[in-house]
Backbone as CSV, one residue per row, in Angstrom:
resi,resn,N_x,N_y,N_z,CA_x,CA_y,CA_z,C_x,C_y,C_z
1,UNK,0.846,-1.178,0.000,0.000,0.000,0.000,0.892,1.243,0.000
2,UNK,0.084,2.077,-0.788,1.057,3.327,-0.623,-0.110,4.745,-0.665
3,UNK,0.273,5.587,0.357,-0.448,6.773,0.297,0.261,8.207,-0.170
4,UNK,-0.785,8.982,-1.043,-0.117,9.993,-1.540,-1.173,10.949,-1.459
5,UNK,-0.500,12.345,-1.030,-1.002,13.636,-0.944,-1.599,13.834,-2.242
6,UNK,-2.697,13.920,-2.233,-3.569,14.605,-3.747,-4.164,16.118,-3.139
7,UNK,-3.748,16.596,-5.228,-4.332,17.746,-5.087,-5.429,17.769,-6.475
8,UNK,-6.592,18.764,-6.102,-7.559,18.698,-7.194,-7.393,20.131,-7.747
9,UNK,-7.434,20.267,-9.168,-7.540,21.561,-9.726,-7.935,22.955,-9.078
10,UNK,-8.891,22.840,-7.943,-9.412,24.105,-6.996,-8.551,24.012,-5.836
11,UNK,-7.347,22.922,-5.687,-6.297,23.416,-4.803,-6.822,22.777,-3.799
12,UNK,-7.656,22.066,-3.259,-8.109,20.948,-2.529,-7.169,20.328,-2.208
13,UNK,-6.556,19.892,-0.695,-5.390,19.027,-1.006,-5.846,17.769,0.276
14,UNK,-5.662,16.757,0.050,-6.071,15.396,0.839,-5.490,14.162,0.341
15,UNK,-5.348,13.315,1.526,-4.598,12.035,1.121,-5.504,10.836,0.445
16,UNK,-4.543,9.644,0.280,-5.727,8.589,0.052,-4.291,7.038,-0.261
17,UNK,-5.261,6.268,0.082,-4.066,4.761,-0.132,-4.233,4.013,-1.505
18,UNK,-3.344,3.943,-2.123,-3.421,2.972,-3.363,-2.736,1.628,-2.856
19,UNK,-3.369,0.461,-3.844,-2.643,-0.563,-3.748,-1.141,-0.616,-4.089
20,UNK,-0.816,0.345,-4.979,0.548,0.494,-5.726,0.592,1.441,-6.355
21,UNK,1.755,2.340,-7.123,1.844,3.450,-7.668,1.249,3.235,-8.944
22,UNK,1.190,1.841,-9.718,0.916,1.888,-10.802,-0.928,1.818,-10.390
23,UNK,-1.379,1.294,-9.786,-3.079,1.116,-9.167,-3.327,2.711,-9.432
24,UNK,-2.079,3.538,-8.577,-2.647,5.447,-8.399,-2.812,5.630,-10.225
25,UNK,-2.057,5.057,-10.797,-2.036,5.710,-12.372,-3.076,5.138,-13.206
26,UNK,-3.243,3.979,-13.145,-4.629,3.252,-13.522,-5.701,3.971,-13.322
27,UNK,-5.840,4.147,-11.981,-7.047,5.087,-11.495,-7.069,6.107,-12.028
28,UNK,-6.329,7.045,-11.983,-6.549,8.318,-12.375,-6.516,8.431,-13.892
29,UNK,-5.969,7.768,-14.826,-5.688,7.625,-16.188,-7.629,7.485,-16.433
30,UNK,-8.274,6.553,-15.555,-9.857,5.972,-15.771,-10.760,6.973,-15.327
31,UNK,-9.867,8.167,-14.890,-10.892,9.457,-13.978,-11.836,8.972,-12.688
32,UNK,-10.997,7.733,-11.889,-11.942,7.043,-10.660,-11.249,7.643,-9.349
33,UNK,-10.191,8.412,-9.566,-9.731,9.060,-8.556,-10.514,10.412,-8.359
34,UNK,-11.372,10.407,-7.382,-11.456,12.358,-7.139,-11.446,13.192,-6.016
35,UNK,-11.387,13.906,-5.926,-10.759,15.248,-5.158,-12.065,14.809,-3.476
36,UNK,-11.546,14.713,-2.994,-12.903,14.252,-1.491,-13.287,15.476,-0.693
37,UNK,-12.828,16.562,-1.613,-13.899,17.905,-0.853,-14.988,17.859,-2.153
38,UNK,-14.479,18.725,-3.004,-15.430,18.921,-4.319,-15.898,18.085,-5.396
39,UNK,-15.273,16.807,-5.037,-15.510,15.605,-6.552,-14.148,15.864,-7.599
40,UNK,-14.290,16.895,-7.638,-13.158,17.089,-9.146,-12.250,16.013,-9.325
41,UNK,-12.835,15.021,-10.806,-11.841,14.264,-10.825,-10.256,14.270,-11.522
42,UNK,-9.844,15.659,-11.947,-8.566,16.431,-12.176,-7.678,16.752,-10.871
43,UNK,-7.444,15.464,-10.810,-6.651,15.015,-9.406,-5.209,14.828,-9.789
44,UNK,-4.260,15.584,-9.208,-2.507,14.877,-9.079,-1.948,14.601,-7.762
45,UNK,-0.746,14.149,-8.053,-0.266,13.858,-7.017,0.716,15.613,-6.170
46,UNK,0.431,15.996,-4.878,0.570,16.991,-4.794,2.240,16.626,-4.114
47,UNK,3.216,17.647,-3.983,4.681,17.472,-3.389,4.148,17.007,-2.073
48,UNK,5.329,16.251,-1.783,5.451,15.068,-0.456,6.669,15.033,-0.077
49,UNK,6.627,15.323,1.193,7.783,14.981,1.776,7.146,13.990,3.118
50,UNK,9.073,12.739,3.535,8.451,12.196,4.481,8.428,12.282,5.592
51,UNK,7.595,12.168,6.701,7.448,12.559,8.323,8.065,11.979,9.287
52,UNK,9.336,12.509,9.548,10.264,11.973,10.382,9.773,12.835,11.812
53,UNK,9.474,11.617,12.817,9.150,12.673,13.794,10.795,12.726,15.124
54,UNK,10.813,14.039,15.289,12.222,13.876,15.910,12.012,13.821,17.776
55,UNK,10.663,13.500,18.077,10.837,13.017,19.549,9.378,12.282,19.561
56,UNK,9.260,11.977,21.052,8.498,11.066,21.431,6.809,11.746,21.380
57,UNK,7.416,13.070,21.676,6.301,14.111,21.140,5.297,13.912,19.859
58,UNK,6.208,14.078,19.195,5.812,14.300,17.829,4.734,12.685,17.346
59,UNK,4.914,11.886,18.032,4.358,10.467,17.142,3.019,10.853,18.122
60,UNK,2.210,9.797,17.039,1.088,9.893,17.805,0.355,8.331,16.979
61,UNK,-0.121,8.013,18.386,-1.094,6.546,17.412,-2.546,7.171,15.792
62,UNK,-1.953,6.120,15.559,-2.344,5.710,13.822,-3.802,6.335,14.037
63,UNK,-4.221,5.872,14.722,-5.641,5.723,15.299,-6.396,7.176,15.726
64,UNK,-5.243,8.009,15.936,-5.925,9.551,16.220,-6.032,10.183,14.698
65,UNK,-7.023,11.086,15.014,-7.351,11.718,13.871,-6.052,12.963,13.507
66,UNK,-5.856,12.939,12.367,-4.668,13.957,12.220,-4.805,15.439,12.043
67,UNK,-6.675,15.469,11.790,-7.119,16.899,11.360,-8.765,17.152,11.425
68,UNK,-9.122,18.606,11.396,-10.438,18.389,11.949,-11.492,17.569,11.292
69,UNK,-10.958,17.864,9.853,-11.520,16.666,9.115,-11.892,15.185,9.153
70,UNK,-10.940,14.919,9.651,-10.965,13.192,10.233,-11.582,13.205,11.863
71,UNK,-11.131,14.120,12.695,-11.991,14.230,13.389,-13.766,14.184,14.006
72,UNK,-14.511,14.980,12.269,-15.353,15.009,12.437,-16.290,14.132,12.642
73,UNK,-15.443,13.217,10.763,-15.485,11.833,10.355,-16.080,10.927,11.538
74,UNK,-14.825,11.007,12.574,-15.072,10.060,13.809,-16.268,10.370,14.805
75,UNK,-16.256,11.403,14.788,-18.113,11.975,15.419,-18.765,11.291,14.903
76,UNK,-18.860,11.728,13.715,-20.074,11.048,12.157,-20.336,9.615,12.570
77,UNK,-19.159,8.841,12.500,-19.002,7.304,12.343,-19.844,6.874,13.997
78,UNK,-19.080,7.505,14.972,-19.971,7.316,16.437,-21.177,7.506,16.589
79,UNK,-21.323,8.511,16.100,-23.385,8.782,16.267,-23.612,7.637,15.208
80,UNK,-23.403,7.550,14.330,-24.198,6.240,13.517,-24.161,4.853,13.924
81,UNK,-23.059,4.777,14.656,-23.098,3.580,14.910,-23.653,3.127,16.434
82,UNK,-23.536,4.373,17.185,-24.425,4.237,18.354,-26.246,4.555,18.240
83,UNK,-26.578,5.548,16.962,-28.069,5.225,17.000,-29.055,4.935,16.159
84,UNK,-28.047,4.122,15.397,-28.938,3.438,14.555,-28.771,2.106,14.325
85,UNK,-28.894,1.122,13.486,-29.065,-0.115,14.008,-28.467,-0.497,12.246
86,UNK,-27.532,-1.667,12.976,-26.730,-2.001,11.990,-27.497,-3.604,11.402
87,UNK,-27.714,-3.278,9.855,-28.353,-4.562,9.236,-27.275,-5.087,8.211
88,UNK,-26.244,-4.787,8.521,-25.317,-5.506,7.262,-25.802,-5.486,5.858
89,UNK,-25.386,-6.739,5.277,-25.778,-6.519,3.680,-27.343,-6.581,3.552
90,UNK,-27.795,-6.661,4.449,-29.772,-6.704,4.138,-29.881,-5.405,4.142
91,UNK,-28.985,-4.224,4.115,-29.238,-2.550,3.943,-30.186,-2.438,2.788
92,UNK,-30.506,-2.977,1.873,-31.878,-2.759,0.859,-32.461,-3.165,1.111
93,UNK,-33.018,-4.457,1.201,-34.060,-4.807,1.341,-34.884,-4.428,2.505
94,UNK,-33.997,-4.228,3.854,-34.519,-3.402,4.907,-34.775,-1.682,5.105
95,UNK,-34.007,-0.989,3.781,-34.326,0.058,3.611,-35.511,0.146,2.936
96,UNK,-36.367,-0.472,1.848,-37.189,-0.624,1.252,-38.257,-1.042,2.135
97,UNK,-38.237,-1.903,2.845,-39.156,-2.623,3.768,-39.797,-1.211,4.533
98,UNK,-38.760,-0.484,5.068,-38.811,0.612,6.153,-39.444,1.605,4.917
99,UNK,-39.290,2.062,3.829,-39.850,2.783,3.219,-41.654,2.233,2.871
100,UNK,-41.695,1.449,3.017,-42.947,0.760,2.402,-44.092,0.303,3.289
101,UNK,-43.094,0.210,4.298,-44.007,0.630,5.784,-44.099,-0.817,5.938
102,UNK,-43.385,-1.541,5.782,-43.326,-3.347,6.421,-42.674,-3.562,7.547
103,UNK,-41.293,-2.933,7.473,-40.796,-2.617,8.782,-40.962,-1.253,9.457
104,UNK,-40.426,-1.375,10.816,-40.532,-0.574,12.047,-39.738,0.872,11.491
105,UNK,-40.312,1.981,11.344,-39.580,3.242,10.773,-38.287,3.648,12.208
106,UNK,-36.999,3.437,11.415,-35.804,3.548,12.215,-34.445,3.696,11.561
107,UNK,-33.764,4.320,12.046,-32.295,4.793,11.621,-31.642,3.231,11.589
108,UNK,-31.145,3.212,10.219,-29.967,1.855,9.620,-29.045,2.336,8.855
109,UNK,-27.921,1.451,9.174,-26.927,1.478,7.890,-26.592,-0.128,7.823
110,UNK,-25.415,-0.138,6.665,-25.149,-1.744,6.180,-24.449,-0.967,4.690
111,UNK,-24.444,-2.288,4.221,-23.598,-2.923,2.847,-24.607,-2.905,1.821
112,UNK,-24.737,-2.595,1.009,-25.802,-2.626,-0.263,-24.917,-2.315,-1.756
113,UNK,-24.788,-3.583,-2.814,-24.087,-3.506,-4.080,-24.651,-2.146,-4.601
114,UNK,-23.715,-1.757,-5.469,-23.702,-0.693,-6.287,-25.081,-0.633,-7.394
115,UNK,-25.817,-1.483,-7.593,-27.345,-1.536,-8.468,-28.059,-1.451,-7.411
116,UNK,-27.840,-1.881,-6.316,-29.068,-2.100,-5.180,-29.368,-0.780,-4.875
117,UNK,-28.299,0.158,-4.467,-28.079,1.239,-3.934,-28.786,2.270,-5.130
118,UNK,-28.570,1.786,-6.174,-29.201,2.448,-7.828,-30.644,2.428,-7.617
119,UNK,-31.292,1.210,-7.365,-32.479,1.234,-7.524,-32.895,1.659,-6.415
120,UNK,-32.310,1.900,-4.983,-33.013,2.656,-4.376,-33.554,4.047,-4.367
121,UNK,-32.584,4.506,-5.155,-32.568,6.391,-5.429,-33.455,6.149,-6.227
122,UNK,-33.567,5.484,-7.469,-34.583,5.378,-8.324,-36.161,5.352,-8.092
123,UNK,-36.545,4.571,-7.439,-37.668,4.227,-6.069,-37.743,5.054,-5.540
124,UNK,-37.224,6.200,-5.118,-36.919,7.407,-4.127,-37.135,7.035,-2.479
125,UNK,-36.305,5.891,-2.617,-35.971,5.522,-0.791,-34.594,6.406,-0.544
126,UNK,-34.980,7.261,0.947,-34.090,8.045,1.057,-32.688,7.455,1.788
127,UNK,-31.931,7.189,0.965,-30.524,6.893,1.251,-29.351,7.480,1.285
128,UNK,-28.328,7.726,1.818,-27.111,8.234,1.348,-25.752,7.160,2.304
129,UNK,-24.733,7.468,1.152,-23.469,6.896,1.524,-22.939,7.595,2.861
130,UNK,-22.089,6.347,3.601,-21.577,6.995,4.585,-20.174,7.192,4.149
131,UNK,-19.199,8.105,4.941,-17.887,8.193,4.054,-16.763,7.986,5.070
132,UNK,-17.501,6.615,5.273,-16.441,6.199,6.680,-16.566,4.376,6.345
133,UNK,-15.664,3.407,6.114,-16.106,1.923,6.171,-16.650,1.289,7.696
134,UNK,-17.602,0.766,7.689,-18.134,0.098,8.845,-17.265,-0.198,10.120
135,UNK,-17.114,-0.636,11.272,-16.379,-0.736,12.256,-16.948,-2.565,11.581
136,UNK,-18.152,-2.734,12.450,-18.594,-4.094,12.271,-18.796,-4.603,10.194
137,UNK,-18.540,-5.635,10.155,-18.831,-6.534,8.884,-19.955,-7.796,8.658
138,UNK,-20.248,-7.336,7.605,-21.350,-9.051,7.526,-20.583,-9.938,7.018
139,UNK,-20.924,-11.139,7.989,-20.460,-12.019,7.436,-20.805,-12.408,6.001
């Protein structure tokens, strides 16, 4: 894995992990790389230098957020996952259910393929992506 500072044409600048440098060029050559403030997919790689930290100070676990951004993220990810109720990959069919009035009207998230998630907007079940990966997984 390798992570690199991207920048998007409006000067947007944010990281992200590729499998490999050639994966970063694939991607972006296919326009599937984009900018994670504005979309813009006129994404490069922005100058990098690497983070040598020179005391005990300076390190900090992986696990803390590095900016308010990721910070918030971690709010975001906590309230969702403390109040709403996690259905794994049944996220459509239980979003639909809940729209249609079969199930109990209540805050969910989960896993739903990329058509599933299609035909829900389509249907106009109100959905949106979260922009954080799950803590928990379906089996």
């Amino acid at each position: 894995m390798i992570r690199y500072s991207l920048r998007c044409a409006d000067g947007h600048v944010f990281d992200s992990w590729f499998q490999s440098a050639s994966a970063f060029e694939s991607l972006q050559r296919a326009g599937h790389v984009a900018c994670a403030v504005c979309g813009d997919a006129s994404v490069d790689k922005a100058p990098m230098a690497p983070r040598v930290s020179s005391s005990a100070e300076d390190a900090r676990p992986l696990s803390r957020p590095t900016d308010a951004g990721e910070a918030a993220l971690a709010v975001l990810k906590r309230h969702v996952e403390t109040h709403s109720d996690y259905v794994g990959r049944d996220f459509a069919r239980e979003a639909r259910a809940i729209h249609e009035g079969d199930s109990p009207r209540r805050a969910i998230w989960g896993e739903a393929r990329g058509d599933e998630a299609r035909r829900l907007v389509e249907d106009g079940v109100p959905i949106a992506p979260l922009p954080f990966t799950p803590t928990r997984k379906a089996n």
